[in-house]
C-alpha positions in Angstrom: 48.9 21.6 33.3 48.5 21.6 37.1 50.9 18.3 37.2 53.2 20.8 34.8 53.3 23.5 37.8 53.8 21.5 40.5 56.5 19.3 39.2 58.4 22.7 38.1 57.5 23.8 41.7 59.5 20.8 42.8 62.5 21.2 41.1 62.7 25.1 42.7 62.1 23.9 46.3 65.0 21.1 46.1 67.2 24.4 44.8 66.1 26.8 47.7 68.6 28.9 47.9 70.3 28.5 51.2 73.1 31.1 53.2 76.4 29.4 54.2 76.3 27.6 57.4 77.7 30.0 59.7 75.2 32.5 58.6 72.7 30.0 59.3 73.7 29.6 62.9 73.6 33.1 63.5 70.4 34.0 62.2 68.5 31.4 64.7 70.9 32.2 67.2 70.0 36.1 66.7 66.1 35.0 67.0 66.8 33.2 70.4 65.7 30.1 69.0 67.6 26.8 70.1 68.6 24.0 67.6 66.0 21.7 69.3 63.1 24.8 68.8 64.3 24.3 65.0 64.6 20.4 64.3 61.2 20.3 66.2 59.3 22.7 63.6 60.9 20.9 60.6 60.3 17.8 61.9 63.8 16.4 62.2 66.5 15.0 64.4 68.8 17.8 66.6 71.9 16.3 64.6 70.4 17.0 61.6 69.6 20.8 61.9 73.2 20.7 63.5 74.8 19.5 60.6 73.3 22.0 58.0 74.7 24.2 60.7 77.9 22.8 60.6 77.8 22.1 56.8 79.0 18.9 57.1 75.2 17.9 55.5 72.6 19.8 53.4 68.2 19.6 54.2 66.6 17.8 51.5 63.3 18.5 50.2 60.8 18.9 51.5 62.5 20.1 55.1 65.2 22.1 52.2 61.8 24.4 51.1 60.9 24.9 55.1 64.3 25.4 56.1 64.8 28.0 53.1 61.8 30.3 53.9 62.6 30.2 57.7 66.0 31.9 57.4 65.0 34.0 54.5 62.6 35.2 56.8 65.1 35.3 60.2 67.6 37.4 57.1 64.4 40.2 56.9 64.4 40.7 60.5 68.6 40.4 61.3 70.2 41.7 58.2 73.7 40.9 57.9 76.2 43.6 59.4 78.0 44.8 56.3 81.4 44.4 55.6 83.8 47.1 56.9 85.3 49.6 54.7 89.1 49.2 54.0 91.3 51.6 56.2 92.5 52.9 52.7 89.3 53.9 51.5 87.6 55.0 54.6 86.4 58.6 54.8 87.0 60.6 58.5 83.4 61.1 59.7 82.9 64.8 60.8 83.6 65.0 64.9 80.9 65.3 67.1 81.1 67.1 70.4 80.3 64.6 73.5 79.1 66.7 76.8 80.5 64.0 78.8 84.0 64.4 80.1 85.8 61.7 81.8 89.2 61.7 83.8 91.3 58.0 83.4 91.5 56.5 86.8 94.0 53.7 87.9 92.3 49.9 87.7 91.7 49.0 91.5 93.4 45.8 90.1 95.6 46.9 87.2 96.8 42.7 86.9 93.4 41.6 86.1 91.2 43.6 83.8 87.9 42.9 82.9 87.5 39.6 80.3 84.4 37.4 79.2 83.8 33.8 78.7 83.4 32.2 75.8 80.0 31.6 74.8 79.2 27.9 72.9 76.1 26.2 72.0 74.4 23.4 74.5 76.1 20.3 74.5 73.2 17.3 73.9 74.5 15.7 76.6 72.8 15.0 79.9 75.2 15.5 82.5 77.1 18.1 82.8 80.2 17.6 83.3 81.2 16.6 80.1 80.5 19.7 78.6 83.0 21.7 79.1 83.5 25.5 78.4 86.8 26.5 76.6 89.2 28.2 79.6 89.3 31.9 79.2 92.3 33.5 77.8 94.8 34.9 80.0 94.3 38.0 81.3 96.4 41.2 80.0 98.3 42.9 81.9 97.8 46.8 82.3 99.8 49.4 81.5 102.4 50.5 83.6 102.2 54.1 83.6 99.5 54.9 85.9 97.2 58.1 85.3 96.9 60.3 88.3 93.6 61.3 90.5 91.2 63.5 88.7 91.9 66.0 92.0 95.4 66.6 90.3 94.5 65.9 86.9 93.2 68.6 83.6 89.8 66.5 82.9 90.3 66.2 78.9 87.3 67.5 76.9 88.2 66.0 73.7 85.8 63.9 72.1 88.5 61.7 71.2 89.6 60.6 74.4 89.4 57.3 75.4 90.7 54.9 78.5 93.5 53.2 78.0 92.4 50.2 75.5 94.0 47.4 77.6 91.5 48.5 80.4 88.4 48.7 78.1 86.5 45.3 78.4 84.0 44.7 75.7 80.6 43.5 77.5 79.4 39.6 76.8 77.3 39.5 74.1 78.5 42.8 72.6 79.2 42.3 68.8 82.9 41.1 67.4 83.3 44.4 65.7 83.8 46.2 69.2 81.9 48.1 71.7 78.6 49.2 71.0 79.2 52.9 70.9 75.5 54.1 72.7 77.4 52.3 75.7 81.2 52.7 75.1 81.3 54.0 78.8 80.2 50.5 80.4 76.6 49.4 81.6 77.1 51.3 85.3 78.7 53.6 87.6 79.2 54.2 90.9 78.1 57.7 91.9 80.1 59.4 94.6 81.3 62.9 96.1 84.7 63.9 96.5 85.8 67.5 97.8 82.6 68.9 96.4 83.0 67.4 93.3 80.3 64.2 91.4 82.2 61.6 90.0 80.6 58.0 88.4 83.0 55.8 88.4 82.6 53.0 85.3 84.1 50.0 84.4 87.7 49.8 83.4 89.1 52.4 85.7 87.1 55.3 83.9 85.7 58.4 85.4 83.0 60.9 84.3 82.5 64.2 85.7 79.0 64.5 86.6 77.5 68.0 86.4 74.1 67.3 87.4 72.5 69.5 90.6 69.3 67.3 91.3 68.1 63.6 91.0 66.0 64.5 88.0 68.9 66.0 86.1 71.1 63.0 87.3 68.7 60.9 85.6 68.5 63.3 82.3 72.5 63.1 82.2 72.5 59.4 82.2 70.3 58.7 79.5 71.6 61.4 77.1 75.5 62.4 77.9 76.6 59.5 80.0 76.6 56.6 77.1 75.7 53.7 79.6 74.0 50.6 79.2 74.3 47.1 78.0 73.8 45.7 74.7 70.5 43.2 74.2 71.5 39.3 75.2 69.6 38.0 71.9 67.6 39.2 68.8 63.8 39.7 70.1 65.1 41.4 73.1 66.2 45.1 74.3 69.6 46.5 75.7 69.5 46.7 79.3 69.0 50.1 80.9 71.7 52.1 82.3 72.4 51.5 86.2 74.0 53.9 89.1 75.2 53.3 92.3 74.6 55.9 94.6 76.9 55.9 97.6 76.3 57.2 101.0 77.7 61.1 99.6 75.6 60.5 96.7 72.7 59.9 98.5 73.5 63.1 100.4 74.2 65.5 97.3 70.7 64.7 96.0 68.7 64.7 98.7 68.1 60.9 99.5 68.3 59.5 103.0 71.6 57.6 103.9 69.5 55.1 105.4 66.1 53.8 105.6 64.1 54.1 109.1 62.5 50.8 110.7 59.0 51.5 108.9 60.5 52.5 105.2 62.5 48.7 105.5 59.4 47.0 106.2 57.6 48.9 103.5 60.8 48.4 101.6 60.7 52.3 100.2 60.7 55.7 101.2 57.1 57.4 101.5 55.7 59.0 98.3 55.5 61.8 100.0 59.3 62.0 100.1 60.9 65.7 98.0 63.0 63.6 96.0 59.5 61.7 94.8 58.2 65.1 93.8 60.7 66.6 92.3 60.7 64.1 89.6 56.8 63.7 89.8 57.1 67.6 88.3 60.0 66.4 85.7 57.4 63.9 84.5 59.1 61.1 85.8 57.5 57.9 87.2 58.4 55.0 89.0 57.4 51.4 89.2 54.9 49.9 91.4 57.4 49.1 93.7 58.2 52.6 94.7 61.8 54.2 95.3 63.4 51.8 97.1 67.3 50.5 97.1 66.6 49.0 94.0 64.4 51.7 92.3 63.1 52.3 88.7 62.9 55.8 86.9 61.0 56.1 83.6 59.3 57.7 81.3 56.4 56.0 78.6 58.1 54.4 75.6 57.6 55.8 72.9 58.1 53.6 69.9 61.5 52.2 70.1 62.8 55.5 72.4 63.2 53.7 75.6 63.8 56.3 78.5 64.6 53.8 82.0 67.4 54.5 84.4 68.1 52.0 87.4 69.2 52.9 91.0 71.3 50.7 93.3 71.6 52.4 97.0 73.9 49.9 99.0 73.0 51.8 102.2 69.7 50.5 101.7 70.2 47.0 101.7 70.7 46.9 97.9 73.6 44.9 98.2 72.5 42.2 100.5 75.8 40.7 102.1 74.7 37.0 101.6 74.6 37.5 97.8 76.9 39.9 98.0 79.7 39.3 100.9 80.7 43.1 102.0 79.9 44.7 98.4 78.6 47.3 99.8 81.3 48.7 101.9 83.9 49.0 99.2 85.2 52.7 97.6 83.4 53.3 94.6 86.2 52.7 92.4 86.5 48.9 93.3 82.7 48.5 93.9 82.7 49.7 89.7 84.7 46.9 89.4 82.8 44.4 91.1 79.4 45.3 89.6 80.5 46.0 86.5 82.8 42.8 86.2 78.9 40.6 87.3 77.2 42.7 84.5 79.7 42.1 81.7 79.6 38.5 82.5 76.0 37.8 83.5 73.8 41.1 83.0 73.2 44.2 84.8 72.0 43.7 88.2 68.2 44.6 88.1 67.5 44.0 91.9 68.7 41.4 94.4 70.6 38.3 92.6 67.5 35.9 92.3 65.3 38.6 90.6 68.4 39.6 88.2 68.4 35.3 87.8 64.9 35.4 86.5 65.5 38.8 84.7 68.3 36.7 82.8 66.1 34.2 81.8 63.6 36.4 80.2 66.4 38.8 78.3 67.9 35.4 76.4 64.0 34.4 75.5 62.0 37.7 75.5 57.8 36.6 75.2 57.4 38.7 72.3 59.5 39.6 69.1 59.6 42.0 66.1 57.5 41.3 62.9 57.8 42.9 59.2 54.0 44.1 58.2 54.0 42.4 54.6 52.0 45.3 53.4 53.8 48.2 55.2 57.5 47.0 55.7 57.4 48.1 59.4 58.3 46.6 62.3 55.9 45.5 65.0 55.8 43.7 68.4 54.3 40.0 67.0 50.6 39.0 68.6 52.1 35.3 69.5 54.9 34.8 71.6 58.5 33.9 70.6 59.7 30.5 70.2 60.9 29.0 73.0 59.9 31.3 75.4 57.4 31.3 78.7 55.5 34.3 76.8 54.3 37.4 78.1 51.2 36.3 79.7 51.3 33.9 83.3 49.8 30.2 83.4 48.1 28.5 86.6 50.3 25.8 87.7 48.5 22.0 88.0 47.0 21.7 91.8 49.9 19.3 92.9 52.1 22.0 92.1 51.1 24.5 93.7 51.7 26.1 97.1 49.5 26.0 100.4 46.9 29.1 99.8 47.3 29.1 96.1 44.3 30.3 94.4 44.0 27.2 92.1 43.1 25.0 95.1 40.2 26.7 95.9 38.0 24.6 94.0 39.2 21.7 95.7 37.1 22.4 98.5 39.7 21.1 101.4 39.2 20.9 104.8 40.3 24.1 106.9 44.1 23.2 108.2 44.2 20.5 106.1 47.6 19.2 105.5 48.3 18.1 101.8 50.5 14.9 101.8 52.4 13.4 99.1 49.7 12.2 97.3 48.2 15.3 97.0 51.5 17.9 96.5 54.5 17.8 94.4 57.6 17.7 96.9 60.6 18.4 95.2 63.1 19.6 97.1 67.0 19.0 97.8 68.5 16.5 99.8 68.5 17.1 104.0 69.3 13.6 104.9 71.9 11.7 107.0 72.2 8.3 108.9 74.2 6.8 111.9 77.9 5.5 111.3 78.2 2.2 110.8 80.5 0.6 113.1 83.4 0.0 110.7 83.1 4.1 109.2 83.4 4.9 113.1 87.0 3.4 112.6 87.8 5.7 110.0 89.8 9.0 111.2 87.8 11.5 109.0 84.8 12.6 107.5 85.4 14.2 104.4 82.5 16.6 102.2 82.3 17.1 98.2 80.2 20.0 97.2 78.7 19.6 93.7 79.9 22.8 91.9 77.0 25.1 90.3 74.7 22.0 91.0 71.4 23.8 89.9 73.3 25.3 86.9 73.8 21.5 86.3 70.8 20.0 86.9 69.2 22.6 84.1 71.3 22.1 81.6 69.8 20.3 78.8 66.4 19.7 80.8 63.6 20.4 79.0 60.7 21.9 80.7 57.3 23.1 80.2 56.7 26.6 78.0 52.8 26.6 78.3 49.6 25.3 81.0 49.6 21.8 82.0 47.0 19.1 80.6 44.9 16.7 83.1 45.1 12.9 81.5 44.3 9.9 83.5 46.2 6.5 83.7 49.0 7.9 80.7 51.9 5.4 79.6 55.0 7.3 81.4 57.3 9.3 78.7 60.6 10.3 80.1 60.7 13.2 78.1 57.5 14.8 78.4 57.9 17.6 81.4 55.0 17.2 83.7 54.5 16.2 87.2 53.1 12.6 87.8 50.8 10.6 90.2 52.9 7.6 90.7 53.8 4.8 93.4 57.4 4.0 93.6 57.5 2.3 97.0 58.4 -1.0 95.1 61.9 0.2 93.7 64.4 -1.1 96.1 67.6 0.0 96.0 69.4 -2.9 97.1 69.0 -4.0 94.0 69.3 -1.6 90.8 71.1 -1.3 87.7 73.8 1.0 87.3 74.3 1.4 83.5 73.3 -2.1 81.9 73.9 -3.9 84.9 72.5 -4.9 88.0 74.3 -4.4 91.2 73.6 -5.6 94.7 73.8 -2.5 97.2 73.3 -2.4 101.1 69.8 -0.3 100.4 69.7 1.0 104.2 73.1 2.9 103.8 71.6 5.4 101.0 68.7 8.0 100.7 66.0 7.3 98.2 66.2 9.4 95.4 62.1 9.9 95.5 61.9 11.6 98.7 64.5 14.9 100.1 64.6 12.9 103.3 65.8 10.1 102.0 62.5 7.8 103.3 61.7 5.2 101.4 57.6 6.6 99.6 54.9 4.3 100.9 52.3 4.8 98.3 51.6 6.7 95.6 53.3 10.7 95.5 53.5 13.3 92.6 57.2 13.1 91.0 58.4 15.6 88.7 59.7 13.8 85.3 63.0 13.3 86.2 62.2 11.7 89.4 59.8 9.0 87.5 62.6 8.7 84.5 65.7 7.6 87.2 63.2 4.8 88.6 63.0 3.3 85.6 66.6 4.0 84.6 67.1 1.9 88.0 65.7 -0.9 86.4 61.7 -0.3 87.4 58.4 -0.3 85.8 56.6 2.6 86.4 52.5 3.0 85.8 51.2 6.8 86.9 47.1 7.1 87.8 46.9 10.6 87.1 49.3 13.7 85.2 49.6 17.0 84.4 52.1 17.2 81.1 53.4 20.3 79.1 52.4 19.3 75.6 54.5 22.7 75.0 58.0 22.6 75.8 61.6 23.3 75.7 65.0 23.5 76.4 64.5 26.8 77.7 66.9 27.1 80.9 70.1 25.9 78.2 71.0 29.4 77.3 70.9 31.2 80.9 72.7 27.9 82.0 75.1 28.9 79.4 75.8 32.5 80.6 76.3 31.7 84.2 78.5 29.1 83.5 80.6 30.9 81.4 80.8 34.0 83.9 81.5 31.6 86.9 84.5 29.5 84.5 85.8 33.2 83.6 85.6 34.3 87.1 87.6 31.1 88.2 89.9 31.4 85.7 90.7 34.8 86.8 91.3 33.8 90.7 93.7 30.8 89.5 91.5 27.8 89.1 91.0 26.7 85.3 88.6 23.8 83.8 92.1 21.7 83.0 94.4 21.4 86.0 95.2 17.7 87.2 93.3 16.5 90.7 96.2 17.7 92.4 96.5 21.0 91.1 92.9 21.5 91.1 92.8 21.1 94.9 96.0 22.8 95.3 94.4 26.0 93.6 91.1 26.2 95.5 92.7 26.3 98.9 92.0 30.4 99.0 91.2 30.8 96.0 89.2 34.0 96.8 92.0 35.1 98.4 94.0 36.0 96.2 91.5 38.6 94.9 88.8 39.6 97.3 86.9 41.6 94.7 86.5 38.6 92.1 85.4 36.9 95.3 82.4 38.5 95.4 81.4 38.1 92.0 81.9 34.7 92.2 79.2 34.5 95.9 77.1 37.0 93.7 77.3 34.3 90.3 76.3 31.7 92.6 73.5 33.1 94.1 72.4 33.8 91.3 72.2 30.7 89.9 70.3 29.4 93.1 68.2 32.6 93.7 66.7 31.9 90.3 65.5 28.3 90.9 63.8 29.0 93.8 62.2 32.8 92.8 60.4 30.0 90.3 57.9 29.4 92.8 58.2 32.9 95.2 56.0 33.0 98.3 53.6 35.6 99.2 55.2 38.0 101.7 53.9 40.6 104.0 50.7 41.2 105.8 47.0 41.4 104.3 47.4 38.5 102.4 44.7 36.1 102.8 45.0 32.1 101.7 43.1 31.8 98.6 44.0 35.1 97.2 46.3 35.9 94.3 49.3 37.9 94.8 51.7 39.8 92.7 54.2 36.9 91.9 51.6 34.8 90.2 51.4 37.6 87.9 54.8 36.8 86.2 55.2 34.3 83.5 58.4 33.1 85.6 56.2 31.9 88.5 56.5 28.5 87.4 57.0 26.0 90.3 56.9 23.5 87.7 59.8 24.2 86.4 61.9 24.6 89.6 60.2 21.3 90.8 61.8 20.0 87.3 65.6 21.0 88.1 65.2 20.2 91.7 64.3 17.1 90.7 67.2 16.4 88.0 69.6 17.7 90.6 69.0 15.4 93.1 68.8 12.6 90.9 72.0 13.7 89.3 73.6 13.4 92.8 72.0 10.3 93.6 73.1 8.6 90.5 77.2 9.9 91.3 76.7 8.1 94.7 74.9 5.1 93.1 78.0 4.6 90.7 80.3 5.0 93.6 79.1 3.0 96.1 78.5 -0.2 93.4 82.5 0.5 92.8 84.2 1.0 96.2 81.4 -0.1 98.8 82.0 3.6 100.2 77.8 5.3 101.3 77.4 8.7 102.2 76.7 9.7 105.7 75.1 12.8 105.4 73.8 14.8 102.6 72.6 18.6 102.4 71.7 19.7 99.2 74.5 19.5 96.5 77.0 18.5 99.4 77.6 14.8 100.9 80.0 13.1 103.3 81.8 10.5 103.7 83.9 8.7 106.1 87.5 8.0 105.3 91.2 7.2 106.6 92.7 10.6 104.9 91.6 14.1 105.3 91.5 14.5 101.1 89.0 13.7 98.5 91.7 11.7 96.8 92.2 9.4 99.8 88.4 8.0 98.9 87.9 8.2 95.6 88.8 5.9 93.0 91.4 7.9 90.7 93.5 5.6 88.2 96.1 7.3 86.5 94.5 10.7 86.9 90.9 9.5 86.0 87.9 8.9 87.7 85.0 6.4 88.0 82.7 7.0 84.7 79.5 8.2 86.1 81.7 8.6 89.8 82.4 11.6 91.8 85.0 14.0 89.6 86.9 16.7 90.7 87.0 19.8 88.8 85.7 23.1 88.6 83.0 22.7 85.7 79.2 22.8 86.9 78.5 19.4 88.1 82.0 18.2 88.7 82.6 18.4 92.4 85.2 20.5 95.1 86.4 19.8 98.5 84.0 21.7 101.1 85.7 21.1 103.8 87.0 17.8 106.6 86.3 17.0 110.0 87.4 14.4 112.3 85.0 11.3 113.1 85.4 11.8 117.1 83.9 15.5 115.9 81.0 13.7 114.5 80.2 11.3 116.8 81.2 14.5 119.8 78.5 16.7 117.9 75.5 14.2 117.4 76.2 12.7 121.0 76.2 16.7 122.3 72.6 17.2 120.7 71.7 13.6 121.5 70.9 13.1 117.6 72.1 10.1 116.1 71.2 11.5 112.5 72.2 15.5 112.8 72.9 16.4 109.3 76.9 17.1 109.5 77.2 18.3 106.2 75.6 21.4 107.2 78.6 22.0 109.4 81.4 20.1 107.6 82.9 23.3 105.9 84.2 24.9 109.1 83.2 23.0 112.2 80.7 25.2 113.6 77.2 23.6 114.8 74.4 25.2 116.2 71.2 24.6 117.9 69.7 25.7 114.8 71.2 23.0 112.5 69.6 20.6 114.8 65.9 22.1 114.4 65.7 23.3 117.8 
């Protein structure tokens, strides 16, 4: 009878009932899980799960059964929205008074309102520029009519009123329907004082009368009349809190310093002490561990799902830090809305400087824990195991190669004091600093010319996969290119006068390029810890490879795809915006770089802040200790995070050097052109014309497969900037260093003693 059961068992499974594809897609999507997270479970290719996606196939038993009971359980937790009710039949809901009221202010930049990127899934491709994102749609124009200054205006108390609807952006990641309504006022506002009266000034032109008298009532206001905040970036996670700006007038209404004395910037707060601090101690409201400082955090304990956060931004403060954020901070409120509130559409709301918003991105597309259904109870509850594809909740220890000089984990290594780890001993990944003499024949030549790699860390993490968990110690292990994990390994025999370059083997002039092993180009001598990408490209050059000693990540992922995803999108919108889209000929593309950020000084900004962001994050993966009364060998607070992971920023350092390296490799086999300087995602070469397109090998509008490209998609590359050889030769000769690294300089000329290590 068993045989009976289990053959009628059989026949159910190979009829699981399945959703249509698209629903498919958006229940892993709305988990955060990737399509590699999924074929891995089930036990079957990425092309596969893809194609049930895509419908073009259907699973089979037995992955049919597995497949089946996954989404019917991703359905439980992300029920579909239901379908809308036909204007005919729909039924007026009752109005509801809203205490905020809001005056209509002009756009700062009526000709380009806010707009979003597409989103798509990863491409499975390896480098990244052939995956690009669809070009944003052209930008509405606003309305002519323009609405005068709330000074002259009768603020409408309606709850009706809206902002004109061509100003009103819907935030990235906010549902098709529309605007979620508990943040149909933006996810900021700039707070400001003008002729005695508070004004927040949102996204899209719109203005709120403010009626609070103190910080703590500010802080009430926000979280109950003043409907900011940001939807959640995927299903496990939260919406992001509501954020204001307080300007210098601001500061002054509630009682906040303009500016922070010599001894609050080093503490990087104002003292506890402070009246502000105790008047919301007695409105029983806390802060972080960090204090109130420009970037300060007001809460109260959650409470179930009742989250009650409000951020604070105080550009007089620093908040706005002009290398992230070019002169941000001395905007009017009105356009600084506009600049802030264009990065959070795109990207997220800012929740600190630009590298801690970077790893703050990363966490809100793959939050460490996710909502369960009790089977017995039917309630919700925060899962004991940490979700899919994410780093978890709780921080690893790194392996000892990988981590930093007074790192805890090295103190059972018992090293000498002031001993100096070597390669053999540390993983050094780090970006190119290397340059060489001219040859006598590039001394000809009337120009050096430099390429900058756009969004080149972006790049060099797309598709990578990484490590989730703790590394595991295994001696003399057969090399796997695509197990993440850093490698005891000697390369010193690869010689790059003779590699392969696709299937076939090309003779090079080795002493004209950098090694790919080492950031200053040196050729290793022995054995040195590689990251896996490092390892992979020796043997994609055509080498046999035989590690002593590594520490792998058993448990891992493509888990940098998605933030990848975001920023790329927001810095292709941006672009689009300023003039330069992802199809323009060679020509045009130069042609609409030159000023690009010009032409609108505000998207500008974004576009430094997008960047940094995109850096700020890769290195914030390993974050130093800072300040006084650390002692080596002690833990500090970084460590505590689960994205303190210098593995993983040792891994897309690693891929984006190669990446380079590979683009050069390609291009010196093809024209017999080598670099002469290289400083991290920018190289130079020599050449007779002050172009790109004088040196590189365009036919008919395309490029050398696997060449340099120009373009404005991640990887793909943009002119940074030309010099003449006598300036070259003038500079190095003036510092008496043959092999000063001009592509530090090549942008705009300008050398210092600084750039040659003095």
């Amino acid at each position: 009878m068993s045989e009976l059961f289990d053959a009628v068992d059989a026949l159910l499974a190979s009829r699981a009932t399945l959703p249509p594809p698209a629903e498919r897609k958006r229940l892993r999507s709305a988990h955060g899980l990737t399509i590699d997270e999924v074929a891995g479970a089930l036990k079957v290719r990425r092309a596969t799960v893809s194609g049930w996606e895509s419908g073009k196939t259907e699973p089979r038993p037995p992955e049919r059964d597995a497949y089946a009971r996954l989404l019917n359980k991703l359905a439980e937790l992300y029920p579909a929205a239901p379908a809308p009710v036909p204007a005919a039949e729909s039924v007026p809901a009752p109005s509801a008074p809203v205490p905020a009221t809001f005056t209509a202010m002009p756009d700062p930049a009526e000709a380009r309102p806010l707009s979003t990127g597409p989103a798509s899934e990863a491409a499975d491709m390896t480098d990244t520029e052939n995956t690009q994102a669809p070009a944003p749609a052209p930008v509405a124009a606003a309305p002519a009519s323009a609405v005068p200054h709330p000074a002259s205006t009768t603020r409408p108390t309606s709850s009706t009123s809206r902002r004109p609807s061509a100003r009103k952006a819907a935030p990235a990641g906010t549902p098709a329907g529309g605007t979620d309504p508990r943040f149909e006022n933006g996810p900021l506002a700039v707070v400001d004082v003008e002729d005695g009266r508070v004004l927040a000034y949102c996204v899209g032109g719109l203005v709120l009368d403010v009626p609070a008298k103190s910080l703590p009532s500010l802080v009430d206001w926000t979280l109950k009349e003043a409907k900011l905040g940001q939807p959640k970036l995927s299903g496990p996670g939260r919406p992001a809190d509501p954020l204001l700006v307080l300007t210098e007038a601001a500061c002054e209404r509630y009682g906040l310093p303009v500016g922070l004395t010599a001894q609050e910037k080093d503490a990087g707060r104002i003292p506890e002490g402070h009246k502000v601090i105790k008047q919301l101690t007695r409105a029983d409201w806390k802060l972080t561990k960090r204090g109130f400082g420009p970037w300060a955090r007001i809460y109260r304990p959650a409470k179930g799902s009742d989250r009650q956060c409000v951020q604070l931004c105080i550009p007089s403060w620093n908040a706005l830090d002009p290398r992230f954020w070019d002169h941000a901070a001395q905007l009017p409120p009105a356009e600084l809305a506009r600049v802030l509130g264009t990065y959070a559409t795109r990207v997220m709301t800012p929740r600190g400087s630009t590298a801690v918003t970077s790893l703050e991105l990363m966490t809100a597309l793959h939050p460490p824990t996710h909502a369960v259904r009790d089977e017995e109870t039917g309630a919700l509850r925060q899962a004991d195991t940490k979700t899919p594809g994410s780093l978890g909740s709780e921080p690893v220890d790194c392996a000892p190669p990988e981590a930093p000089n007074g790192h805890p984990v090295l103190n059972d290594l018992n090293l000498p004091r002031f001993h100096v780890r070597g390669p053999s001993e540390m993983l050094f990944e780090e970006a190119y600093d290397w340059a060489r003499p001219m040859t006598d024949e590039e001394c000809t030549l009337r120009y050096l010319v430099g390429l900058d790699v756009n969004m080149a860390f972006g790049a060099g993490a797309n598709g990578l996969t990484v490590g989730l968990g703790g590394p595991t110690h295994v001696k003399n292990p057969a090399f796997d290119p695509k197990l993440p994990g850093s490698w005891l390994v000697d390369l010193s025999h690869v010689d790059l006068s003779k590699v392969k370059a696709g299937k076939e083997w090309v003779e090079l002039d080795g002493s004209l390029l950098p090694s790919p092993f080492t950031f200053k180009g040196d050729r290793p001598t022995g054995p040195a810890w590689y990251a896996t990408p490092t390892v992979a490209y020796a043997q994609e050059l055509g080498y046999d490879v035989a590690p002593t000693e590594a520490y792998v990540r058993y448990d891992n992922g493509r888990y940098l795809d998605s933030w990848y995803q975001r920023l790329r999108d927001a810095y292709l919108a941006t672009m689009a915006d300023l003039g330069v889209d992802v199809d323009l000929s060679p020509e045009d593309f130069l042609a609409a770089m030159d000023g690009y950020k010009g032409r609108d000084p505000e998207l500008g900004i974004v576009i430094t802040a997008i960047k940094a962001t995109v850096k700020g994050g890769v290195g914030k993966l390993r974050e130093r200790q800072r300040g006084e009364g650390w002692r080596t060998g002690e833990r500090w607070r970084a460590l505590d995070r689960p994205t303190w992971r210098p593995d993983i920023r040792a891994a897309v350092i690693s891929r984006t050097r190669i990446n380079l390296h590979r683009k050069i490799v390609k291009h010196a086999a093809f024209t017999g052109q080598y670099p002469i300087a290289i400083m991290s995602d920018c190289v130079v070469y020599a050449a007779n014309g002050p172009s790109p397109l004088d040196f590189l090998p365009y036919r008919d509008g395309k490029p050398l497969p696997g060449g340099f490209k120009l373009g404005i998609n991640p990887g793909l590359v943009k002119h940074e900037g030309t010099q003449t050889v006598l300036w070259g030769e003038g500079v190095r000769e003036k510092f008496d260093a043959p092999e000063l690294n001009l592509a530090r300089s090549i942008k705009d000329g300008t050398v210092s003693t600084a750039d040659n290590g003095e």
